[in-house]
mmCIF file as Biopython writes it, N, C-alpha, C and O atoms, coordinates in Angstrom:
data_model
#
loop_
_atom_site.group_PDB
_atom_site.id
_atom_site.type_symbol
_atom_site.label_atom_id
_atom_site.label_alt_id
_atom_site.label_comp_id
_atom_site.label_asym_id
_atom_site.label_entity_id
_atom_site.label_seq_id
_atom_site.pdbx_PDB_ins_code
_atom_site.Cartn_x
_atom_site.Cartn_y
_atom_site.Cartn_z
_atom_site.occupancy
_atom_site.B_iso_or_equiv
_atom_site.auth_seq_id
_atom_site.auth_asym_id
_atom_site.pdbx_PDB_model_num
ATOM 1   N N  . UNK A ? 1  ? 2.298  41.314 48.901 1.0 0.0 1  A 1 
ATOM 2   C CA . UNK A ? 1  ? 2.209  40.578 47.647 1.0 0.0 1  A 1 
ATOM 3   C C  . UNK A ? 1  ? 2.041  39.093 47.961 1.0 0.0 1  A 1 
ATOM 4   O O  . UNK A ? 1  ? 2.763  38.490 48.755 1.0 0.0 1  A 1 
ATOM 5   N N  . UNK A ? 2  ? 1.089  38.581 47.315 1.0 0.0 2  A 1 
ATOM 6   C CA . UNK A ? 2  ? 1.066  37.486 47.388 1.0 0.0 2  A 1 
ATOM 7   C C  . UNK A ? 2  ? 1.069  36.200 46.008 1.0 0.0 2  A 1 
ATOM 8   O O  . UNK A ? 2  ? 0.420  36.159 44.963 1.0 0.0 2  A 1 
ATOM 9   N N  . UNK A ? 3  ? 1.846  35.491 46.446 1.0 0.0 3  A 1 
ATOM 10  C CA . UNK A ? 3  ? 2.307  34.387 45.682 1.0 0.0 3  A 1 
ATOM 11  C C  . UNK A ? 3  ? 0.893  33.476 45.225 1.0 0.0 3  A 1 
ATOM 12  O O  . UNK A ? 3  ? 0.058  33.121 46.056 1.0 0.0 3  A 1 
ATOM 13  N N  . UNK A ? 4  ? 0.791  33.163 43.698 1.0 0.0 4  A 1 
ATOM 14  C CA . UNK A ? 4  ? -0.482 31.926 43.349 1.0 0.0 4  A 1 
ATOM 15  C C  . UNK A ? 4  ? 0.485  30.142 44.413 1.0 0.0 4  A 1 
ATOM 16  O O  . UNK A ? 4  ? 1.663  29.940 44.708 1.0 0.0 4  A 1 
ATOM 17  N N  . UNK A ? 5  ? -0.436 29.530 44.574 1.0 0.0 5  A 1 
ATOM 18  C CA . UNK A ? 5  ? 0.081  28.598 44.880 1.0 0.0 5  A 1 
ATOM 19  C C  . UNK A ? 5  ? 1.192  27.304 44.230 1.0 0.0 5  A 1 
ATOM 20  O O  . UNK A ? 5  ? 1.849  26.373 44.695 1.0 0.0 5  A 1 
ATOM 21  N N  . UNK A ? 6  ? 0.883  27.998 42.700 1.0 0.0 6  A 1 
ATOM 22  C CA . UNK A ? 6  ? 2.489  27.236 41.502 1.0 0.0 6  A 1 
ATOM 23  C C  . UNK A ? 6  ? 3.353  27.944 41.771 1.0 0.0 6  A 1 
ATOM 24  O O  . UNK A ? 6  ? 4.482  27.497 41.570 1.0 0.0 6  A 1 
ATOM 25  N N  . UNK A ? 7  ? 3.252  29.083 42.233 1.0 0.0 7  A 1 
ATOM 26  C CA . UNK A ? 7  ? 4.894  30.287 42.340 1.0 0.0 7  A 1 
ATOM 27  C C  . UNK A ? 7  ? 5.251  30.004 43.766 1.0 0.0 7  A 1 
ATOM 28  O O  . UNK A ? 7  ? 6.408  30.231 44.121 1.0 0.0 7  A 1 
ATOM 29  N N  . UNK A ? 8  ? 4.601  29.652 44.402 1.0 0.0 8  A 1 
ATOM 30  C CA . UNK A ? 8  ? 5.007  29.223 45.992 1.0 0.0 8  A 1 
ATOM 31  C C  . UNK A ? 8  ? 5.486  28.065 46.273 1.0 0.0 8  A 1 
ATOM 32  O O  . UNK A ? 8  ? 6.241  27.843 47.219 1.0 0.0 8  A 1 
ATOM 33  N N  . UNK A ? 9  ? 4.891  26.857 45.089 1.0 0.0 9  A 1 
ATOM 34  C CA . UNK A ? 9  ? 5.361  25.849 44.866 1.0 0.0 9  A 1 
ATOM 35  C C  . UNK A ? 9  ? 6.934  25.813 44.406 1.0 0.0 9  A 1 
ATOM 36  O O  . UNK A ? 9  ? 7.861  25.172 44.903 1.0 0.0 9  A 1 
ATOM 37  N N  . UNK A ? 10 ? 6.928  26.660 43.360 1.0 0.0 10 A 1 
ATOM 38  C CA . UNK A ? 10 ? 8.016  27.015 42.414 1.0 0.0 10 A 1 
ATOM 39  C C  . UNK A ? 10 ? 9.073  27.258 43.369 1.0 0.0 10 A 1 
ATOM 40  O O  . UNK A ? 10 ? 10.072 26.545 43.283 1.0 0.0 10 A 1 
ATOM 41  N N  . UNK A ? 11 ? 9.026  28.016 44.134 1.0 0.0 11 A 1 
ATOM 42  C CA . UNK A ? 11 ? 9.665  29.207 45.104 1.0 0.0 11 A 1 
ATOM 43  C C  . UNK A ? 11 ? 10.110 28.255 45.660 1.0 0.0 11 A 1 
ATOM 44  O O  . UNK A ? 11 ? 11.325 28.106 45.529 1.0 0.0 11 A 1 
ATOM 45  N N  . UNK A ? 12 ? 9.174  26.974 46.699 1.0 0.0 12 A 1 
ATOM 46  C CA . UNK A ? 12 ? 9.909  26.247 47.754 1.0 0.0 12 A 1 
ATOM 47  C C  . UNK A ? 12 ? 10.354 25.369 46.976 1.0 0.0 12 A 1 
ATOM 48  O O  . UNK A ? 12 ? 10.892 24.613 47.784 1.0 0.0 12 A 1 
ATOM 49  N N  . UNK A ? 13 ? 10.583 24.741 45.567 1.0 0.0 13 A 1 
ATOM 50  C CA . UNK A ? 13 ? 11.147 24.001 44.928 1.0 0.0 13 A 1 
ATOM 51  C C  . UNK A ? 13 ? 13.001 24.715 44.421 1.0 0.0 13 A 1 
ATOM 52  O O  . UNK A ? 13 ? 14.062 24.139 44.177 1.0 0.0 13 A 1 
ATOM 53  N N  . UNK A ? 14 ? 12.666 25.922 44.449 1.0 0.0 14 A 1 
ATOM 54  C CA . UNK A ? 14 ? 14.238 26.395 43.916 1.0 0.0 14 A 1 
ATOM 55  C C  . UNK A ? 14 ? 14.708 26.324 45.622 1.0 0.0 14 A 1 
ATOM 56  O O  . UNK A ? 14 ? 15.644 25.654 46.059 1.0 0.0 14 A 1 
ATOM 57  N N  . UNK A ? 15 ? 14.090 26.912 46.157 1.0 0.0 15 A 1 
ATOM 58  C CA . UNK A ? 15 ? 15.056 27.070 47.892 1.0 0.0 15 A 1 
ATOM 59  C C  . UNK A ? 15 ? 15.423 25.424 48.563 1.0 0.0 15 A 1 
ATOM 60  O O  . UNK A ? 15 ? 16.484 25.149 49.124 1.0 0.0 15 A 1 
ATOM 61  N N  . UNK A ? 16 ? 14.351 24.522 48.361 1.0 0.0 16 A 1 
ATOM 62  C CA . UNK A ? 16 ? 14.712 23.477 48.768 1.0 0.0 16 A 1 
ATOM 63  C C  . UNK A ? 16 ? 16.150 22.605 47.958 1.0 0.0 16 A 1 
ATOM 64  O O  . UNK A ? 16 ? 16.840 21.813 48.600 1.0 0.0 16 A 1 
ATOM 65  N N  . UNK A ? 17 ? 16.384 22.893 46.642 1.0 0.0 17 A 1 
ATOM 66  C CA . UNK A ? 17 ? 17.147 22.758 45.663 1.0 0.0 17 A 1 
ATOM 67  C C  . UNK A ? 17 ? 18.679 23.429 46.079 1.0 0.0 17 A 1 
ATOM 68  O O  . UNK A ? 17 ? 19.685 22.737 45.925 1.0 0.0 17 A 1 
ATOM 69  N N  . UNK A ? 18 ? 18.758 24.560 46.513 1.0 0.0 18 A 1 
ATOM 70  C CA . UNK A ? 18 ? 19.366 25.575 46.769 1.0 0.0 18 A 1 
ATOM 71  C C  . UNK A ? 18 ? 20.074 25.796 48.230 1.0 0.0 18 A 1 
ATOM 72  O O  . UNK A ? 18 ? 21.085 26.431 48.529 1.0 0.0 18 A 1 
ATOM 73  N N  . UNK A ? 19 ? 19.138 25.010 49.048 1.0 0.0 19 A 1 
ATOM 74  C CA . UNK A ? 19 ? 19.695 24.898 50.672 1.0 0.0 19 A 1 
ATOM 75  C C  . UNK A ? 19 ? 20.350 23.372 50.207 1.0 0.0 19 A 1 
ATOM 76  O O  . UNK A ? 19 ? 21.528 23.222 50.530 1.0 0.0 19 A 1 
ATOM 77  N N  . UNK A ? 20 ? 19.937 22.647 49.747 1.0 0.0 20 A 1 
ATOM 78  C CA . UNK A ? 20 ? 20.871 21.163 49.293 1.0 0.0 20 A 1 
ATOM 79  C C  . UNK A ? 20 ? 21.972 21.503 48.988 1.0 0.0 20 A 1 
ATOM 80  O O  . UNK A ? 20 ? 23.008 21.302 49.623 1.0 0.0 20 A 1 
ATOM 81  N N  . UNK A ? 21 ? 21.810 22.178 47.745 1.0 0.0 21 A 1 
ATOM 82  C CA . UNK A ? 21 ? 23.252 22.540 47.238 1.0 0.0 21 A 1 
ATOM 83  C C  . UNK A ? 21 ? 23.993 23.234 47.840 1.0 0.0 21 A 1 
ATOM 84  O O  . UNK A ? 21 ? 25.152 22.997 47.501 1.0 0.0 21 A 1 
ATOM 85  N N  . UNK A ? 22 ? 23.884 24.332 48.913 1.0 0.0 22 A 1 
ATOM 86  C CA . UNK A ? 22 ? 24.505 24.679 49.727 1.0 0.0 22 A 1 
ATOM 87  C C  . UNK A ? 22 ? 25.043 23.830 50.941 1.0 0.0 22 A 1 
ATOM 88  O O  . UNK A ? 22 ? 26.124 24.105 51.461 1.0 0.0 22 A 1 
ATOM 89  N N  . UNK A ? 23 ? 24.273 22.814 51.363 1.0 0.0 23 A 1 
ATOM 90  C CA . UNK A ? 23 ? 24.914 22.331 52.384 1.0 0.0 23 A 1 
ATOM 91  C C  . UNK A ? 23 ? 26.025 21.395 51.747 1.0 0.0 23 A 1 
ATOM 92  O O  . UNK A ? 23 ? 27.200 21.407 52.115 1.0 0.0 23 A 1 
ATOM 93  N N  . UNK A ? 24 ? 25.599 20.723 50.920 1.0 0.0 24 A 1 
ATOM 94  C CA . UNK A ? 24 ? 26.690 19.681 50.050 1.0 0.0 24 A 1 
ATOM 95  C C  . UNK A ? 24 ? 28.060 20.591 49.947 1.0 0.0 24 A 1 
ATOM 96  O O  . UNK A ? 24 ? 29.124 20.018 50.180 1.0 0.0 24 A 1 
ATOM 97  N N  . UNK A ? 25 ? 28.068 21.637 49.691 1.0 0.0 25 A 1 
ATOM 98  C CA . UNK A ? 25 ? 28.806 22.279 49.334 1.0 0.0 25 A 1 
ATOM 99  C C  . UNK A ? 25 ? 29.701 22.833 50.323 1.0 0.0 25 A 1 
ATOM 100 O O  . UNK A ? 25 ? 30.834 23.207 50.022 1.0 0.0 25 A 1 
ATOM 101 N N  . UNK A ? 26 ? 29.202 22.905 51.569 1.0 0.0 26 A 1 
ATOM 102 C CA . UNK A ? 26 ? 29.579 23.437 52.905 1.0 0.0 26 A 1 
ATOM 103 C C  . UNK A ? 26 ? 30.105 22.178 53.548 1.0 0.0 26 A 1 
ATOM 104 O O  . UNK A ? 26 ? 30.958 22.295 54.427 1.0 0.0 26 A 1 
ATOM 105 N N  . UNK A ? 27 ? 29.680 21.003 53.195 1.0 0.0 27 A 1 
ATOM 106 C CA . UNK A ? 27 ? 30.574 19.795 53.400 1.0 0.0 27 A 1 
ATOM 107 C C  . UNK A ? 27 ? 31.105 19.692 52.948 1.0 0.0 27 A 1 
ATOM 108 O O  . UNK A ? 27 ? 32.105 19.302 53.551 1.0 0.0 27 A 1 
ATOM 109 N N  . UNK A ? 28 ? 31.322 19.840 51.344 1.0 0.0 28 A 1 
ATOM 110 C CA . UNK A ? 28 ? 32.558 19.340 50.618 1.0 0.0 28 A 1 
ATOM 111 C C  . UNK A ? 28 ? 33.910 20.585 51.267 1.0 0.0 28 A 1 
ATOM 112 O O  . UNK A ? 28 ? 35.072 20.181 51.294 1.0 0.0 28 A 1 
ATOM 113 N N  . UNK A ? 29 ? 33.662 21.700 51.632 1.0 0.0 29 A 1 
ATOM 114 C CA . UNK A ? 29 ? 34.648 22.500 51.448 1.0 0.0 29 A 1 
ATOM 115 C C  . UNK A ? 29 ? 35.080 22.037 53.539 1.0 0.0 29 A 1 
ATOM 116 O O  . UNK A ? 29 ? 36.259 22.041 53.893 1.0 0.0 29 A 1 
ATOM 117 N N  . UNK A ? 30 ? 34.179 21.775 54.358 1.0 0.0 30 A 1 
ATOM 118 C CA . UNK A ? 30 ? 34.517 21.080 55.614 1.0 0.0 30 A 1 
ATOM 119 C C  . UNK A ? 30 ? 35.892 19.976 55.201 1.0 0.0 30 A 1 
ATOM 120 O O  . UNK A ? 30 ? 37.069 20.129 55.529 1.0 0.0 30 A 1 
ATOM 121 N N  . UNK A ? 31 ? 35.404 19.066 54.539 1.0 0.0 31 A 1 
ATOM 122 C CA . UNK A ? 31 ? 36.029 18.193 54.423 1.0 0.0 31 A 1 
ATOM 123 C C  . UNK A ? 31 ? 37.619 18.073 53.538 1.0 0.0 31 A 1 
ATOM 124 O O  . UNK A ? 31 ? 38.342 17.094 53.725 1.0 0.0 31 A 1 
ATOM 125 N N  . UNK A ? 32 ? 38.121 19.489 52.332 1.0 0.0 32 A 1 
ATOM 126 C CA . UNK A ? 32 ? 38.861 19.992 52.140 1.0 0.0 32 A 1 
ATOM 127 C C  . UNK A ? 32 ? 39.446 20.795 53.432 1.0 0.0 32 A 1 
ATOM 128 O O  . UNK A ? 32 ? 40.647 20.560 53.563 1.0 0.0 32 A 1 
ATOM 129 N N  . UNK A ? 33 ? 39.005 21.546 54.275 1.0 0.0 33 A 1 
ATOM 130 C CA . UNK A ? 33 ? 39.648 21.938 55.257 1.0 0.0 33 A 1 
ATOM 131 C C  . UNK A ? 33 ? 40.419 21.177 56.087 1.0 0.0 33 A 1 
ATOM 132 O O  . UNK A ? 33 ? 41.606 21.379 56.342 1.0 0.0 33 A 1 
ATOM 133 N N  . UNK A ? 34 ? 39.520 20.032 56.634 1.0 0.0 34 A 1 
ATOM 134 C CA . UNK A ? 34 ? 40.075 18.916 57.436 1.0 0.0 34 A 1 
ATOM 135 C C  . UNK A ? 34 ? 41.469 18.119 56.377 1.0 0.0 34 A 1 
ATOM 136 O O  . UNK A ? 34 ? 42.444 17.659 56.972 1.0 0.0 34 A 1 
ATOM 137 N N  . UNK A ? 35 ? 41.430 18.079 55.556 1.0 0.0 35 A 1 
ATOM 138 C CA . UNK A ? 35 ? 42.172 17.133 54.835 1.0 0.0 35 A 1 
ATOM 139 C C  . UNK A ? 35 ? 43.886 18.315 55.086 1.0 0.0 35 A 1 
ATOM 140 O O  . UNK A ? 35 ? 45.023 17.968 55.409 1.0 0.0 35 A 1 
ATOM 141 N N  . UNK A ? 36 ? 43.404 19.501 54.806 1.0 0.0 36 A 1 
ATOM 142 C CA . UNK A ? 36 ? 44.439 20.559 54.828 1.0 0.0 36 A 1 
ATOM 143 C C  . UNK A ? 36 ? 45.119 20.680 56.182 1.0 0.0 36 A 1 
ATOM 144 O O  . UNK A ? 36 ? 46.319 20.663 56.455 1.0 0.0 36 A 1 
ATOM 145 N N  . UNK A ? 37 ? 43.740 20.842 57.184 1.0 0.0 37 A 1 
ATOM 146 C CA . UNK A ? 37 ? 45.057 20.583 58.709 1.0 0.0 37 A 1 
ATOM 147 C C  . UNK A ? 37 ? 45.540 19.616 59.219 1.0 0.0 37 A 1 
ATOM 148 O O  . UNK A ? 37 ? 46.231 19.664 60.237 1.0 0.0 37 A 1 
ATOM 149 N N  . UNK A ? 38 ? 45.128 18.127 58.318 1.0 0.0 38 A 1 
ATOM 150 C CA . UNK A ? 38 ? 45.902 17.034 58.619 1.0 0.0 38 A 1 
ATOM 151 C C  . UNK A ? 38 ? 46.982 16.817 57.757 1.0 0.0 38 A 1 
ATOM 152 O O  . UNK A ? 38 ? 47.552 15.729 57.845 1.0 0.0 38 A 1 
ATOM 153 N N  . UNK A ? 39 ? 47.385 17.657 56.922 1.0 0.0 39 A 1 
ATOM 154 C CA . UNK A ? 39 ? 48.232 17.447 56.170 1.0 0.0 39 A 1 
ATOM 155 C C  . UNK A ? 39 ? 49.452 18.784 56.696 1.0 0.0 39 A 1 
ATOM 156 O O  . UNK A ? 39 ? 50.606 18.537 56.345 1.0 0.0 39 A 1 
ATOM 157 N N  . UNK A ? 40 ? 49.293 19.845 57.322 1.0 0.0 40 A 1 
ATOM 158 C CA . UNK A ? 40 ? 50.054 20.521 57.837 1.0 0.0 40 A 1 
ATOM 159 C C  . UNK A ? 40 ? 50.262 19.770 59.120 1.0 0.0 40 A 1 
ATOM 160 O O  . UNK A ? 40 ? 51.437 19.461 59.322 1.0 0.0 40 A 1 
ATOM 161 N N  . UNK A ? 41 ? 49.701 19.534 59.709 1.0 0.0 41 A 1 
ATOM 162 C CA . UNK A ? 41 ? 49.952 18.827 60.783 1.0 0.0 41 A 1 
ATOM 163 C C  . UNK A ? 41 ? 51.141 17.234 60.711 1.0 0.0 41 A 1 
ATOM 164 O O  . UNK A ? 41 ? 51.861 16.741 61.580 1.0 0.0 41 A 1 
ATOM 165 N N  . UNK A ? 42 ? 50.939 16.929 59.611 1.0 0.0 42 A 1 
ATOM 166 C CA . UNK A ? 42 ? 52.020 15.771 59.723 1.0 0.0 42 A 1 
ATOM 167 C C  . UNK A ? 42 ? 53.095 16.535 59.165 1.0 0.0 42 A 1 
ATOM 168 O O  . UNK A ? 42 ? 54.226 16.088 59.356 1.0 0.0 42 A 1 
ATOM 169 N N  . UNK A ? 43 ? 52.996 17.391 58.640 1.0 0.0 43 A 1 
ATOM 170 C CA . UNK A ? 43 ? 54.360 18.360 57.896 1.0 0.0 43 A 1 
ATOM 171 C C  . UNK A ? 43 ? 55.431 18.916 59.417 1.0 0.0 43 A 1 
ATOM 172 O O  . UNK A ? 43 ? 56.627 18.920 59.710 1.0 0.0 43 A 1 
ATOM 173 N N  . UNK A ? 44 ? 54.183 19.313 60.023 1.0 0.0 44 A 1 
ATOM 174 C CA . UNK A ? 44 ? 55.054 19.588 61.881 1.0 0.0 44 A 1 
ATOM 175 C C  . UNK A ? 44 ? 55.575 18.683 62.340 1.0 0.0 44 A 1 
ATOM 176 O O  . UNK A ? 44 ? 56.734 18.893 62.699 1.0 0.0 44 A 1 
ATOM 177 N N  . UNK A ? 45 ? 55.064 17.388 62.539 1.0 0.0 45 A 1 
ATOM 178 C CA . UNK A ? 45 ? 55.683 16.748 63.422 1.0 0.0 45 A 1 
ATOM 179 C C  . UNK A ? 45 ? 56.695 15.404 62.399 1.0 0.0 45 A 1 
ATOM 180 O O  . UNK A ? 45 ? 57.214 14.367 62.815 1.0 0.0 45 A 1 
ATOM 181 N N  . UNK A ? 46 ? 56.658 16.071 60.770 1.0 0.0 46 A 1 
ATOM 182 C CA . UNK A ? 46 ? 57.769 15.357 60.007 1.0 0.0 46 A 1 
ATOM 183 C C  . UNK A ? 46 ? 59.524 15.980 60.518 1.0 0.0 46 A 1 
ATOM 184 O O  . UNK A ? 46 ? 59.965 17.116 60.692 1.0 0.0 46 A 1 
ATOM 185 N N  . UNK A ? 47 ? 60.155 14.586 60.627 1.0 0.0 47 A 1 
ATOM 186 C CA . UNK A ? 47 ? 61.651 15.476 61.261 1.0 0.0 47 A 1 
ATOM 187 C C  . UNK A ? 47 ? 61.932 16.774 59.556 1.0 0.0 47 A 1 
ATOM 188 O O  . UNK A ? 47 ? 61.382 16.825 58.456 1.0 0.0 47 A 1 
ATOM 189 N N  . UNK A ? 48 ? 63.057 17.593 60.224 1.0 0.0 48 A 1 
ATOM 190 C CA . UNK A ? 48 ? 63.485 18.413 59.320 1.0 0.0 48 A 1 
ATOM 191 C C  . UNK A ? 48 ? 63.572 17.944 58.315 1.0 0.0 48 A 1 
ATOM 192 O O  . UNK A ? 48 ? 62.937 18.274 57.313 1.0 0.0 48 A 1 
ATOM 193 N N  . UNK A ? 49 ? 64.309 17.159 58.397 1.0 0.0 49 A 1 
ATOM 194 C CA . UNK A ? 49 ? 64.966 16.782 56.484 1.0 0.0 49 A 1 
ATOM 195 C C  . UNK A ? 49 ? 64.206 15.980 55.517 1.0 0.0 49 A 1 
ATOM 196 O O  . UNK A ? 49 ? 64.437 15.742 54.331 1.0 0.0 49 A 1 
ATOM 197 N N  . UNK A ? 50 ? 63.090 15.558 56.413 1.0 0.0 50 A 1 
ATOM 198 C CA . UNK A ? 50 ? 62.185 14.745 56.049 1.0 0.0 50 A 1 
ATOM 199 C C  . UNK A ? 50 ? 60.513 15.222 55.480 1.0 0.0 50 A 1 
ATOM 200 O O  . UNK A ? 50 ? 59.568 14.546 55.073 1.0 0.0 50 A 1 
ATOM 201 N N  . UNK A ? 51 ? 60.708 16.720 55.688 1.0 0.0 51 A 1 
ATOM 202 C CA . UNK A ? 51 ? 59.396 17.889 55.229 1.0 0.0 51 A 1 
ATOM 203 C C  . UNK A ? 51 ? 59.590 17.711 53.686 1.0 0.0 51 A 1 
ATOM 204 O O  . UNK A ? 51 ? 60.669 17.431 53.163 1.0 0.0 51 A 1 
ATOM 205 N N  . UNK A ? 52 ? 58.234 17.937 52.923 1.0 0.0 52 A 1 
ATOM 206 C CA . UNK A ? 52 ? 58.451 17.878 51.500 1.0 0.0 52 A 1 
ATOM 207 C C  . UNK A ? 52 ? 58.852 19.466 51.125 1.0 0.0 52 A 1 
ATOM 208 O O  . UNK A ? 52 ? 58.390 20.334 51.864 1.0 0.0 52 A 1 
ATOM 209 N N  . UNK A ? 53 ? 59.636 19.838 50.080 1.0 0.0 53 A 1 
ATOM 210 C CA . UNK A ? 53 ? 59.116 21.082 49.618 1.0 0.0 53 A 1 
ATOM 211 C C  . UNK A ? 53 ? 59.040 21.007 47.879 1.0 0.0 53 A 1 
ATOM 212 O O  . UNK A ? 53 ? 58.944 20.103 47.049 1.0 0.0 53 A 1 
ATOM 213 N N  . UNK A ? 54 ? 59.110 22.046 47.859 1.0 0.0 54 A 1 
ATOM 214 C CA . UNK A ? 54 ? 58.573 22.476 46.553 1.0 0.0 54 A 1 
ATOM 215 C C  . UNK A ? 54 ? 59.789 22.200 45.360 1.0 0.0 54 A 1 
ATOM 216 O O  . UNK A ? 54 ? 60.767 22.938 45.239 1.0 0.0 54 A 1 
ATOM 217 N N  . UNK A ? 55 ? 59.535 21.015 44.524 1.0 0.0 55 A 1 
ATOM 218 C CA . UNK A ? 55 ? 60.323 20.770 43.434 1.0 0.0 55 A 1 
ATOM 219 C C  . UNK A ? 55 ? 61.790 21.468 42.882 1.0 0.0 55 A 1 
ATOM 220 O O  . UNK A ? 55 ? 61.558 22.079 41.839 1.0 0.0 55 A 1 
ATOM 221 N N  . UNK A ? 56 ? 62.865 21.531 43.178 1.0 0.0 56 A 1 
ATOM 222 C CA . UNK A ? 56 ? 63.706 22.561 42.102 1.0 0.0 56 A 1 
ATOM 223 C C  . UNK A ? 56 ? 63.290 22.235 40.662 1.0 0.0 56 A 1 
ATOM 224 O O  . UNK A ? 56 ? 62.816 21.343 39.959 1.0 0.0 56 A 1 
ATOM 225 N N  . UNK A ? 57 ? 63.899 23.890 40.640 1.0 0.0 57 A 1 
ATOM 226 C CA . UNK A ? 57 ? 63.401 24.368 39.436 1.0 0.0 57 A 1 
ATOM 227 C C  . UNK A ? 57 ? 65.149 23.540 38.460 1.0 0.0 57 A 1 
ATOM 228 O O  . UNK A ? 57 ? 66.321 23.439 38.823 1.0 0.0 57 A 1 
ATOM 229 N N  . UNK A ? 58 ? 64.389 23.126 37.156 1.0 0.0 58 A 1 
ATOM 230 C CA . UNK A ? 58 ? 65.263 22.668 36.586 1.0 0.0 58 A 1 
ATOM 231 C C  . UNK A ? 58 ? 66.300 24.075 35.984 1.0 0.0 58 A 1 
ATOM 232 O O  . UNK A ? 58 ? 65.746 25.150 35.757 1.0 0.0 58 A 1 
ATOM 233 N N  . UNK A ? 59 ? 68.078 23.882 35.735 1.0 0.0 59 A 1 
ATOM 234 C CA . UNK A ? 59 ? 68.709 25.133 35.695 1.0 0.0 59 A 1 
ATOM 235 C C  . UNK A ? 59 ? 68.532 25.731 33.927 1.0 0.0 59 A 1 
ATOM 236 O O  . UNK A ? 59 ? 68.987 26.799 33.519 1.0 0.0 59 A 1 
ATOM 237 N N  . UNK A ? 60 ? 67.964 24.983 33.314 1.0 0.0 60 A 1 
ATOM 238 C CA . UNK A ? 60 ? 67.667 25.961 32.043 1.0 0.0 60 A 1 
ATOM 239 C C  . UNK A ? 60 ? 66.450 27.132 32.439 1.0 0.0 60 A 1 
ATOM 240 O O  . UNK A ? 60 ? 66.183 28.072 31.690 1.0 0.0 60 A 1 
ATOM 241 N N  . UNK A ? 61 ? 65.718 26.865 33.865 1.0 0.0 61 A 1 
ATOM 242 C CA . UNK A ? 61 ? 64.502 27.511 33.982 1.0 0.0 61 A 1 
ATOM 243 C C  . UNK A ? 61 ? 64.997 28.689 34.575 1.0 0.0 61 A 1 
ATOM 244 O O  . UNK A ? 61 ? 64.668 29.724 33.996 1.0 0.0 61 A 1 
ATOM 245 N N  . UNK A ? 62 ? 65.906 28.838 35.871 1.0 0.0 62 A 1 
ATOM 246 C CA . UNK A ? 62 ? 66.393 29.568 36.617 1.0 0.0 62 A 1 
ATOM 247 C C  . UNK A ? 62 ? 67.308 31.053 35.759 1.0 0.0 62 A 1 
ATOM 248 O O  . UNK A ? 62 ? 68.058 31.151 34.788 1.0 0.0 62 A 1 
ATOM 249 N N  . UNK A ? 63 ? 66.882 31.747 36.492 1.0 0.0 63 A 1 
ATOM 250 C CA . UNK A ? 63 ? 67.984 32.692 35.490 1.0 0.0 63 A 1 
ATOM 251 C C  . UNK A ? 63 ? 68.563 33.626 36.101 1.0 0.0 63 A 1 
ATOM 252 O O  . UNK A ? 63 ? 69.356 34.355 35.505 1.0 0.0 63 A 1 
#
């Protein structure tokens, strides 16, 4: 099968569109990763008492 030369046009206009948006996208989620093992990483070498955790729960919530 062969493509007219507007559908081939067409064609390398969505893929060129489409590999962009994929790579942007493959960076943005690089750069969420990195942000994540630098942030476990200072959680390791934070002393004990000094690690964040997770909020208490206020005691009307608890049951």
């Amino acid at each position: 099968m062969r493509l007219s030369p507007a559908a081939l046009s067409q064609t390398n206009t969505n893929y060129s569109q489409e590999k962009h948006r994929c790579e942007y996208l493959h960076s943005k989620l690089a750069h969420i990763k990195r942000l994540i093992a630098e942030y476990d990483q200072r959680q390791l070498q934070a002393p004990r008492g000094r690690r964040s955790r997770a909020p208490a729960r206020p005691a009307h919530l608890t049951g």
